[in-house]
PQR file with spaces between the fields and no chain letter, atoms N, CA, C, O and H, PARSE charges and radii, in Angstrom:
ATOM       1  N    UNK     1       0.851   -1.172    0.000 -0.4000 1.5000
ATOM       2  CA   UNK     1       0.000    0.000    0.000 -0.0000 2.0000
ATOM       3  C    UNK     1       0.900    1.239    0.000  0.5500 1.7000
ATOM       4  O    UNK     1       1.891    1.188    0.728 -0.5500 1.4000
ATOM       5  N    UNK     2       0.676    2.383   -0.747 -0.4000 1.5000
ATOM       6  CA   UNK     2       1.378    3.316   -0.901 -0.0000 2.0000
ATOM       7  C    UNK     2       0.466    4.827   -0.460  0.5500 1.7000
ATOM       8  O    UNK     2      -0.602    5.245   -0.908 -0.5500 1.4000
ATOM       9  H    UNK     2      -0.129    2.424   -1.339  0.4000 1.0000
ATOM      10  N    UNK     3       1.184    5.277    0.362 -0.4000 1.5000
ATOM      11  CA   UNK     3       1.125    7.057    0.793 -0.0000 2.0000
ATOM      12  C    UNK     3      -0.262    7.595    0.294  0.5500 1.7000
ATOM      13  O    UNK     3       0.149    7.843   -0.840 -0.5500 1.4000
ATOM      14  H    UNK     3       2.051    4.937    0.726  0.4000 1.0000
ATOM      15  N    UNK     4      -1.406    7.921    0.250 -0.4000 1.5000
ATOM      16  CA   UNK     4      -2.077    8.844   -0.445 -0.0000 2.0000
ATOM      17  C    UNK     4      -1.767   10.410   -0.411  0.5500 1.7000
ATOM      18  O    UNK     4      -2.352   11.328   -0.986 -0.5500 1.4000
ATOM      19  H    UNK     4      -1.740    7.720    1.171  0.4000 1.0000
ATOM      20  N    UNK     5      -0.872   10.424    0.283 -0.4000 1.5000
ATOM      21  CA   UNK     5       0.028   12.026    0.112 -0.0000 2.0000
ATOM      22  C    UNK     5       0.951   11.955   -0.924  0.5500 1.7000
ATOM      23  O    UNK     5       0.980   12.539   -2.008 -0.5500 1.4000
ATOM      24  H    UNK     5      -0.397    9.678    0.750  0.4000 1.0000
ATOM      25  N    UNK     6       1.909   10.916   -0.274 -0.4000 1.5000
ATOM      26  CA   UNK     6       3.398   11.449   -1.650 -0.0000 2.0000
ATOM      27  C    UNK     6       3.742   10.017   -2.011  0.5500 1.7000
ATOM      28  O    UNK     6       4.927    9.895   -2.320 -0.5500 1.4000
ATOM      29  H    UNK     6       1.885   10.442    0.606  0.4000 1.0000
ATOM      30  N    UNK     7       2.982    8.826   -2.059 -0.4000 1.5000
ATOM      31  CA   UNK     7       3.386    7.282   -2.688 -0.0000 2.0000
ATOM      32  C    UNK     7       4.235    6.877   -2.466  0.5500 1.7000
ATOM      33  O    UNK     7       4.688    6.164   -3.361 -0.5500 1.4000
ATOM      34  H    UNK     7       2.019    8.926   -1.808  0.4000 1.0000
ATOM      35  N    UNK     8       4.929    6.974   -1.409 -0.4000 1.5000
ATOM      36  CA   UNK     8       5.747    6.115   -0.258 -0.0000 2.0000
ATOM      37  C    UNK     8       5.333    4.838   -0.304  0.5500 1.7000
ATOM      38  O    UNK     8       4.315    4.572   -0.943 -0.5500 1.4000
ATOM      39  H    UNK     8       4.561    7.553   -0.682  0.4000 1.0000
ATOM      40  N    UNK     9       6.116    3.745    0.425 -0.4000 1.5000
ATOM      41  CA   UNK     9       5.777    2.935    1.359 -0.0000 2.0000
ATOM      42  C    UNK     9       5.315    3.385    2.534  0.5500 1.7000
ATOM      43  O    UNK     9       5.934    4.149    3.275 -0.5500 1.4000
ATOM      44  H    UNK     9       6.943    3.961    0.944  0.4000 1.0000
ATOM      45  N    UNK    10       3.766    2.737    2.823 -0.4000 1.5000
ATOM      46  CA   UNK    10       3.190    3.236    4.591 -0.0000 2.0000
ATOM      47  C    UNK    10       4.177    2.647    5.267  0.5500 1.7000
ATOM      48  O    UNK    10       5.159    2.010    4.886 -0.5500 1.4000
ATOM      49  H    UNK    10       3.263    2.116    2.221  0.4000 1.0000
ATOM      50  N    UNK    11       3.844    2.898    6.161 -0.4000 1.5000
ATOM      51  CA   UNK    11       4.351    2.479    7.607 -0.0000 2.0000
ATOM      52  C    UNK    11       3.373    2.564    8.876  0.5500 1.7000
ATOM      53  O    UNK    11       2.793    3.451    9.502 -0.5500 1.4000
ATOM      54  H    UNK    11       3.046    3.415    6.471  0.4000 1.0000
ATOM      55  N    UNK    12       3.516    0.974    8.930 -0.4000 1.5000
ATOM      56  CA   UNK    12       2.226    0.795   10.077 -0.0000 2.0000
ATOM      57  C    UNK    12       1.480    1.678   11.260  0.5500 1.7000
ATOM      58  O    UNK    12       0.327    1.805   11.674 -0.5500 1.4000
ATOM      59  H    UNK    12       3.987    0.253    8.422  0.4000 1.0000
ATOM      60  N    UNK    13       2.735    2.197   11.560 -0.4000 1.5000
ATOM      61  CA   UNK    13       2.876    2.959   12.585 -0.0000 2.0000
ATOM      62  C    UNK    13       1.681    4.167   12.461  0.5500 1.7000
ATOM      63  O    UNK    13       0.865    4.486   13.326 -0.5500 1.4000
ATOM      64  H    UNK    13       3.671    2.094   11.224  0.4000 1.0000
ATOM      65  N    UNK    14       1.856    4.743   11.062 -0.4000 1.5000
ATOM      66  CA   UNK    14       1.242    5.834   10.755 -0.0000 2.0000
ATOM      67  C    UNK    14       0.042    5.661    9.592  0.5500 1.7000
ATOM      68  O    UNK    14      -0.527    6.535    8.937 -0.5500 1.4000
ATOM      69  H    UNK    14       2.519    4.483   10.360  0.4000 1.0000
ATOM      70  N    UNK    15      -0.136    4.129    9.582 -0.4000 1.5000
ATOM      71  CA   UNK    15      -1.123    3.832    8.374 -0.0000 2.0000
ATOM      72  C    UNK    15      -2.399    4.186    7.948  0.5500 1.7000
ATOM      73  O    UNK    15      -3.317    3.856    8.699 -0.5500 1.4000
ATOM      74  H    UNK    15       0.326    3.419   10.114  0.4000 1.0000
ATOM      75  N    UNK    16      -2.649    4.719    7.028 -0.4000 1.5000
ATOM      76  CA   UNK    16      -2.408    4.336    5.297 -0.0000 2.0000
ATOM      77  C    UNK    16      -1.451    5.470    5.200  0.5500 1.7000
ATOM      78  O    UNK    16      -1.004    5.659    4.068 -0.5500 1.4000
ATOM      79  H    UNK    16      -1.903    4.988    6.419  0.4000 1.0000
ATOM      80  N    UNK    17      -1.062    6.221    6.089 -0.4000 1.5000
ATOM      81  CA   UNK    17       0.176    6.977    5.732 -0.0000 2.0000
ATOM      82  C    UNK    17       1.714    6.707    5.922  0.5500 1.7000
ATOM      83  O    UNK    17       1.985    5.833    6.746 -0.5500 1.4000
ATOM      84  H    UNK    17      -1.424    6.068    7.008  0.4000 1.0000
ATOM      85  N    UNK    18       3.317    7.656    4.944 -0.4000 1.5000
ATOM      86  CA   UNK    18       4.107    6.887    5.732 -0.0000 2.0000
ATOM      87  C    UNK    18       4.688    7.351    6.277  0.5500 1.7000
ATOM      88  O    UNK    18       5.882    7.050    6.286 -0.5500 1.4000
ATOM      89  H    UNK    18       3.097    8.366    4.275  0.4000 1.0000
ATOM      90  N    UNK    19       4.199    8.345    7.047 -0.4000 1.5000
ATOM      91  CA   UNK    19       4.890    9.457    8.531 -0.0000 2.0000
ATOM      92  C    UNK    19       3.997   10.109    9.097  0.5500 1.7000
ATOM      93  O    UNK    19       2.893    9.960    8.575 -0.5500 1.4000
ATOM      94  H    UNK    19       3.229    8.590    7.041  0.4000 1.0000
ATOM      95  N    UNK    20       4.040   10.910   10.133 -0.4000 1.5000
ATOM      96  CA   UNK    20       3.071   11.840   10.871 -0.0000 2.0000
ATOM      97  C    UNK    20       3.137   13.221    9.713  0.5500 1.7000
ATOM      98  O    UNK    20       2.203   13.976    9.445 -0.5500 1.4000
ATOM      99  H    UNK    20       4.937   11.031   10.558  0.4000 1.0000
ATOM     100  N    UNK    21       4.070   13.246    9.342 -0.4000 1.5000
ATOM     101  CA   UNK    21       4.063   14.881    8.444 -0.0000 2.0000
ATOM     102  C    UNK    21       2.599   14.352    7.355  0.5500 1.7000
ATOM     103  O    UNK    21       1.612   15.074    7.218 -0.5500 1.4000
ATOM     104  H    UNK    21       4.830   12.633    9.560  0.4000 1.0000
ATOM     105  N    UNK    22       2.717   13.278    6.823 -0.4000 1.5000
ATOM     106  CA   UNK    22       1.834   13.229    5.316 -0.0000 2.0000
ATOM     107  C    UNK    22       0.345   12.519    6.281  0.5500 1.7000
ATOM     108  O    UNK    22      -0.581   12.055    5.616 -0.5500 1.4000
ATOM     109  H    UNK    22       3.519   12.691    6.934  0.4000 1.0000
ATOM     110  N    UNK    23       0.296   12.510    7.166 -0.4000 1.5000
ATOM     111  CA   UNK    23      -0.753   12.531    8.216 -0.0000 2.0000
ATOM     112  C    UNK    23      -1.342   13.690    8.555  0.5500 1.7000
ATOM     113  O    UNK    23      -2.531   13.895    8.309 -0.5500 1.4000
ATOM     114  H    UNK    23       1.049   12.887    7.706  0.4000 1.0000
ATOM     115  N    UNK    24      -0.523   14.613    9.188 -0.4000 1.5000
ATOM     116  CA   UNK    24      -0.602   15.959    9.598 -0.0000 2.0000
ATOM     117  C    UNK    24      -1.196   16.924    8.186  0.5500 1.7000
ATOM     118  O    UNK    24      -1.984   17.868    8.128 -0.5500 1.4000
ATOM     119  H    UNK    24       0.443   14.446    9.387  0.4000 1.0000
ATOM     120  N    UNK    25      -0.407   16.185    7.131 -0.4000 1.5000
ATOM     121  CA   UNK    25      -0.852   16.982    5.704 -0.0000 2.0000
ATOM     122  C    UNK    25      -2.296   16.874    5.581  0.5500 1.7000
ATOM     123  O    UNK    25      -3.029   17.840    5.368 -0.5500 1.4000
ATOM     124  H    UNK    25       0.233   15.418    7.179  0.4000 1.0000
ATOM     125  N    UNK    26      -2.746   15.483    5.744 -0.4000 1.5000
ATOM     126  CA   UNK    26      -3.955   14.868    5.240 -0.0000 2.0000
ATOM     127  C    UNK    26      -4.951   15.432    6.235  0.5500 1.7000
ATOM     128  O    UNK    26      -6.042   15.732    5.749 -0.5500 1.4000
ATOM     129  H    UNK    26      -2.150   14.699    5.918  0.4000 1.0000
ATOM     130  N    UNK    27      -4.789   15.630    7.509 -0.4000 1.5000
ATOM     131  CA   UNK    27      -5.416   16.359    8.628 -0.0000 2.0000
ATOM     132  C    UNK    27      -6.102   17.774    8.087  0.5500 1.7000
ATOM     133  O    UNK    27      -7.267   18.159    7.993 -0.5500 1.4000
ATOM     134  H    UNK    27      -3.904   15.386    7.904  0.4000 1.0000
ATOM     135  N    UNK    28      -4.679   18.420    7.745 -0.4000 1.5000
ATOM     136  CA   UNK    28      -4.667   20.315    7.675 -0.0000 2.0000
ATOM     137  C    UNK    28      -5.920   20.529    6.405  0.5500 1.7000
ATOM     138  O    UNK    28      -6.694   21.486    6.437 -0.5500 1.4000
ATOM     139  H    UNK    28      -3.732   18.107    7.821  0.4000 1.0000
ATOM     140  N    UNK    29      -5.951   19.511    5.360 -0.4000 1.5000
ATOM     141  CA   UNK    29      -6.575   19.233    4.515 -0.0000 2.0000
ATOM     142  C    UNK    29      -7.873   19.536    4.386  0.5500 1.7000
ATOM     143  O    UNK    29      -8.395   20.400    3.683 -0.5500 1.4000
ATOM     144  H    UNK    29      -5.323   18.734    5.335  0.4000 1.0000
ATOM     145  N    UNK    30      -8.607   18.359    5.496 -0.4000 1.5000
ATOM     146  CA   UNK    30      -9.442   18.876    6.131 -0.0000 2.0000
ATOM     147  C    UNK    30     -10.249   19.676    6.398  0.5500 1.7000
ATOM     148  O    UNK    30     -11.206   20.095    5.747 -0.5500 1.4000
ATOM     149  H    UNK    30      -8.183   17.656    6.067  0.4000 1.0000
ATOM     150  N    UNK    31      -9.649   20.073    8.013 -0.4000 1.5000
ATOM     151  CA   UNK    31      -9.576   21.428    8.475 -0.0000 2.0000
ATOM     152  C    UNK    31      -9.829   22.432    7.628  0.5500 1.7000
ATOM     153  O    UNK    31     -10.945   22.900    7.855 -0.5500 1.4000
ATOM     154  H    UNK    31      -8.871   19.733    8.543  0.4000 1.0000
ATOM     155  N    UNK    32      -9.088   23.138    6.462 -0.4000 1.5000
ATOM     156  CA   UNK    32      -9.365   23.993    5.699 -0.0000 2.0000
ATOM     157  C    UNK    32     -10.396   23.954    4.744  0.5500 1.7000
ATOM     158  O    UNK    32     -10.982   24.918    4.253 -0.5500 1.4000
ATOM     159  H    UNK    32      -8.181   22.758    6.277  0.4000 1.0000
ATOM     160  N    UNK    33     -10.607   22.483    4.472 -0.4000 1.5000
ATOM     161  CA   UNK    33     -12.199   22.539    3.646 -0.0000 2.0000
ATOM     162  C    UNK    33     -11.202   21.872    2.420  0.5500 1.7000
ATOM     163  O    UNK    33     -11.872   22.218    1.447 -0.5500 1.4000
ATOM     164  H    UNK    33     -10.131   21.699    4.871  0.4000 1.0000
ATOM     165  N    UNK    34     -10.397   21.368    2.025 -0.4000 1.5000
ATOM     166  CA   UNK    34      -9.684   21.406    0.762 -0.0000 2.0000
ATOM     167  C    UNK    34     -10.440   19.874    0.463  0.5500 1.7000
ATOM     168  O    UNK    34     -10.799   19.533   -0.664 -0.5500 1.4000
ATOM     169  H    UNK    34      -9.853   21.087    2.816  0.4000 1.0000
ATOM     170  N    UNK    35     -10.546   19.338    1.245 -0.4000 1.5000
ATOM     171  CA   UNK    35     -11.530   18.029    1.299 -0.0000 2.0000
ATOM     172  C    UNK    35     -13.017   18.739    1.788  0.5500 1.7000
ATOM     173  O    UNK    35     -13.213   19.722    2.503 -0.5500 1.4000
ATOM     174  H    UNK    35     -10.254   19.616    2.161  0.4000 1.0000
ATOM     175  N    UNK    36     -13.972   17.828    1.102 -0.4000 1.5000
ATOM     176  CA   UNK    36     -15.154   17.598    1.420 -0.0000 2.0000
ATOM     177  C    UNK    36     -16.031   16.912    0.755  0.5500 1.7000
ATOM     178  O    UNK    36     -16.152   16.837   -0.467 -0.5500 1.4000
ATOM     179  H    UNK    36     -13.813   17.030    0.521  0.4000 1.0000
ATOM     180  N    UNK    37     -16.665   16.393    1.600 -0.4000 1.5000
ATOM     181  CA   UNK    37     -17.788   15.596    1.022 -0.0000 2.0000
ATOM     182  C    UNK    37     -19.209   16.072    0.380  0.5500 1.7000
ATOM     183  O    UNK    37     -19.859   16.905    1.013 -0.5500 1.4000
ATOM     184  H    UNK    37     -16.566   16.454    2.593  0.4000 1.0000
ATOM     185  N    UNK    38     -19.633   15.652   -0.654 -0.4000 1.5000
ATOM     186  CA   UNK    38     -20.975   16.645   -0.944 -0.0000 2.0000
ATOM     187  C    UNK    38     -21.797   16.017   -0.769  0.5500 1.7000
ATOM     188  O    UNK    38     -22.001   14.807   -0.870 -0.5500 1.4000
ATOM     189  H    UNK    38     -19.105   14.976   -1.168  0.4000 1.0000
ATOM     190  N    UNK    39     -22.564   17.174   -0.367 -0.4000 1.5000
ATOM     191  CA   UNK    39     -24.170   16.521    0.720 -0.0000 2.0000
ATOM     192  C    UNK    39     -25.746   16.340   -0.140  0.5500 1.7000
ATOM     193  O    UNK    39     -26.121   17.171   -0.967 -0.5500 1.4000
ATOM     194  H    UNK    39     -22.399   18.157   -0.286  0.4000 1.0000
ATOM     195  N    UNK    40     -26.254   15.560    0.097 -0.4000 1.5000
ATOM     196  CA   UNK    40     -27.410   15.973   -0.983 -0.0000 2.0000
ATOM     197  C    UNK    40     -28.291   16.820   -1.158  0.5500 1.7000
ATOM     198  O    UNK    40     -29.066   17.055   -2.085 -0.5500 1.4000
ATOM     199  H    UNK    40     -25.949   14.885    0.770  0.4000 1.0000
ATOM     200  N    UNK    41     -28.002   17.506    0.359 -0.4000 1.5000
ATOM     201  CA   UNK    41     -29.110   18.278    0.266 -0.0000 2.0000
ATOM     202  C    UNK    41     -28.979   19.482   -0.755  0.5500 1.7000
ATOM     203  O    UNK    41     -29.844   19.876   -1.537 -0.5500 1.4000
ATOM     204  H    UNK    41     -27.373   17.315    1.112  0.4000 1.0000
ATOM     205  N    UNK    42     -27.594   20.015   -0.555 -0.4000 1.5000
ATOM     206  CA   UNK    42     -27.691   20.746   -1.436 -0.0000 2.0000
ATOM     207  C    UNK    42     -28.424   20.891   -2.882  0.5500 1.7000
ATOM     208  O    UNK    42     -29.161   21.758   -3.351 -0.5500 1.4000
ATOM     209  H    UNK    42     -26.891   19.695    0.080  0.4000 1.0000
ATOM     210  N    UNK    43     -27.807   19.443   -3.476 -0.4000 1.5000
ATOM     211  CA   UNK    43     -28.354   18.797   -4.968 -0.0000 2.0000
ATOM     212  C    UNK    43     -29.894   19.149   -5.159  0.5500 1.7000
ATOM     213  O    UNK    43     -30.434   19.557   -6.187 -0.5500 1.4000
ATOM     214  H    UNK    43     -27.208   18.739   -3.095  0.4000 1.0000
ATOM     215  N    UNK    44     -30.418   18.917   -4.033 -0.4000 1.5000
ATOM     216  CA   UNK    44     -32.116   18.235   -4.087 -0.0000 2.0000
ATOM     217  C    UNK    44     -32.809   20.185   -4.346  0.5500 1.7000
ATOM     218  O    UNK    44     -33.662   20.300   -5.226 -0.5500 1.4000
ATOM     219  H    UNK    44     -29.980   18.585   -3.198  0.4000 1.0000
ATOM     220  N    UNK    45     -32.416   21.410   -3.627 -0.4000 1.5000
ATOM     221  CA   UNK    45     -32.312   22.467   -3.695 -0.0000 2.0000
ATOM     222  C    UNK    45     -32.429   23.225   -4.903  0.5500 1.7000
ATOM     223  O    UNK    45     -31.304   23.647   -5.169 -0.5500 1.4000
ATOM     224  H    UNK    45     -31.723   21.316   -2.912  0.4000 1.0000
ATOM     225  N    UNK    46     -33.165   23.553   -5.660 -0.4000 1.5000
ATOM     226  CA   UNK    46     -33.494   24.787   -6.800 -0.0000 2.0000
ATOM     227  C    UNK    46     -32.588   26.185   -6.078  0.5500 1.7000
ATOM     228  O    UNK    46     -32.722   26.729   -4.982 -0.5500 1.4000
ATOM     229  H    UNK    46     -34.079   23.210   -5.444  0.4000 1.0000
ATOM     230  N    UNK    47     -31.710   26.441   -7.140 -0.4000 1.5000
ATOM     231  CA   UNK    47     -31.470   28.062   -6.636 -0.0000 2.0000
ATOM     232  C    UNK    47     -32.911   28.821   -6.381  0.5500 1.7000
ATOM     233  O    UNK    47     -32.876   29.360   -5.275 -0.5500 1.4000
ATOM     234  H    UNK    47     -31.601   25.998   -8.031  0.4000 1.0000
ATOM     235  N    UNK    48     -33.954   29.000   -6.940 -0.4000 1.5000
ATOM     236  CA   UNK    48     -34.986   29.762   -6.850 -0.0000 2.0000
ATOM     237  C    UNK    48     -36.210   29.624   -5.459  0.5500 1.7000
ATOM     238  O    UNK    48     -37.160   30.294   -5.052 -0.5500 1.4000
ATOM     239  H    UNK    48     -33.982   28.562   -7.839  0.4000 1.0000
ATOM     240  N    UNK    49     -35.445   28.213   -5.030 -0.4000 1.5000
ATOM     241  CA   UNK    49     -36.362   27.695   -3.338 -0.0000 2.0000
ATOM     242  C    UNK    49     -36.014   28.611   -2.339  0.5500 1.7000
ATOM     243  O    UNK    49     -34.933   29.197   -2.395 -0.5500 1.4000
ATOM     244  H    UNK    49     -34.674   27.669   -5.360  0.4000 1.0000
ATOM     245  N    UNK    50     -36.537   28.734   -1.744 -0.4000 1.5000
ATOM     246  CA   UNK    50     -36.230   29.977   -0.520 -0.0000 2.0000
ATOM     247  C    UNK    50     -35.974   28.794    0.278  0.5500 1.7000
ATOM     248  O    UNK    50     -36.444   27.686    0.021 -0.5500 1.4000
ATOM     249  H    UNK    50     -37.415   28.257   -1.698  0.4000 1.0000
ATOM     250  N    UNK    51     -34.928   29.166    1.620 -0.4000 1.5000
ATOM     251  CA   UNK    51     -34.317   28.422    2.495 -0.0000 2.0000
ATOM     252  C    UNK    51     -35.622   28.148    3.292  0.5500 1.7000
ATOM     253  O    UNK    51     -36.678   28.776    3.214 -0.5500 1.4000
ATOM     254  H    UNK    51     -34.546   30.066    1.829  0.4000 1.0000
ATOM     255  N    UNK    52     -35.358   27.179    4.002 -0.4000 1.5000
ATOM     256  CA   UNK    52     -36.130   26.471    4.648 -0.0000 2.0000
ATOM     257  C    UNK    52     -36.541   27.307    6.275  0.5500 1.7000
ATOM     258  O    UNK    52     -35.469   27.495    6.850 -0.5500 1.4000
ATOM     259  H    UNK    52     -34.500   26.669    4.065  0.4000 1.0000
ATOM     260  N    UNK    53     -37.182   27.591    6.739 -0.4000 1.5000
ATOM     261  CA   UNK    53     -37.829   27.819    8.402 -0.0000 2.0000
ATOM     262  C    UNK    53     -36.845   27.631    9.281  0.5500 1.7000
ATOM     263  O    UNK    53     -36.274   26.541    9.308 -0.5500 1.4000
ATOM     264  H    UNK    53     -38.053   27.438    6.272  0.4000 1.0000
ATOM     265  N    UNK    54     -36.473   28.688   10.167 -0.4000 1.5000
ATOM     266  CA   UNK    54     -35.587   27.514   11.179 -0.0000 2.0000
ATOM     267  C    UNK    54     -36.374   27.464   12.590  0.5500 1.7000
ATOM     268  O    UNK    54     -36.967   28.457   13.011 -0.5500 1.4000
ATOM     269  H    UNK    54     -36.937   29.573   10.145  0.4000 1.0000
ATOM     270  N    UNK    55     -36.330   25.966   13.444 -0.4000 1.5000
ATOM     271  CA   UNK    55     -36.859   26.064   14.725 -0.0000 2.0000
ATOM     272  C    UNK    55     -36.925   26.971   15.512  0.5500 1.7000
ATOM     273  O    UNK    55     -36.066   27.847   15.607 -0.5500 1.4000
ATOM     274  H    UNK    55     -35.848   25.159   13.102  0.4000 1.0000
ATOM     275  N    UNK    56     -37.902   26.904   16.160 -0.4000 1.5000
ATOM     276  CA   UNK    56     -37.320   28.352   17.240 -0.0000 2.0000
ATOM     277  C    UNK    56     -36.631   27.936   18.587  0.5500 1.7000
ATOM     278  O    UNK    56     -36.217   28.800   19.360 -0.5500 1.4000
ATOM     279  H    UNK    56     -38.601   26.193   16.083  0.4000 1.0000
């Protein structure tokens, strides 16, 4: 198995990564939004729908 940062050999220690730095990378990643997952709700949403009610 190889690095999904920089295609190393992992190392168990730090696996699927093969150090704390390309860990720490994959972390900061994150954090900043550079990753994300897309949600459906958005999808399901017409620009022209007015936002939804919020609880009180």
């Amino acid at each position: 198995m190889t690095c999904p940062i920089c295609r190393k050999e992992t190392d168990p220690k730090y696996r699927p990564f093969c150090s704390k730095r390309c860990a720490d990378i994959d972390l900061g990643r994150w954090l900043t939004g550079a990753y994300a997952i897309p949600s459906e709700e958005e999808d399901t949403l017409a620009p022209s729908d007015p936002p939804a009610p919020r609880p009180h």
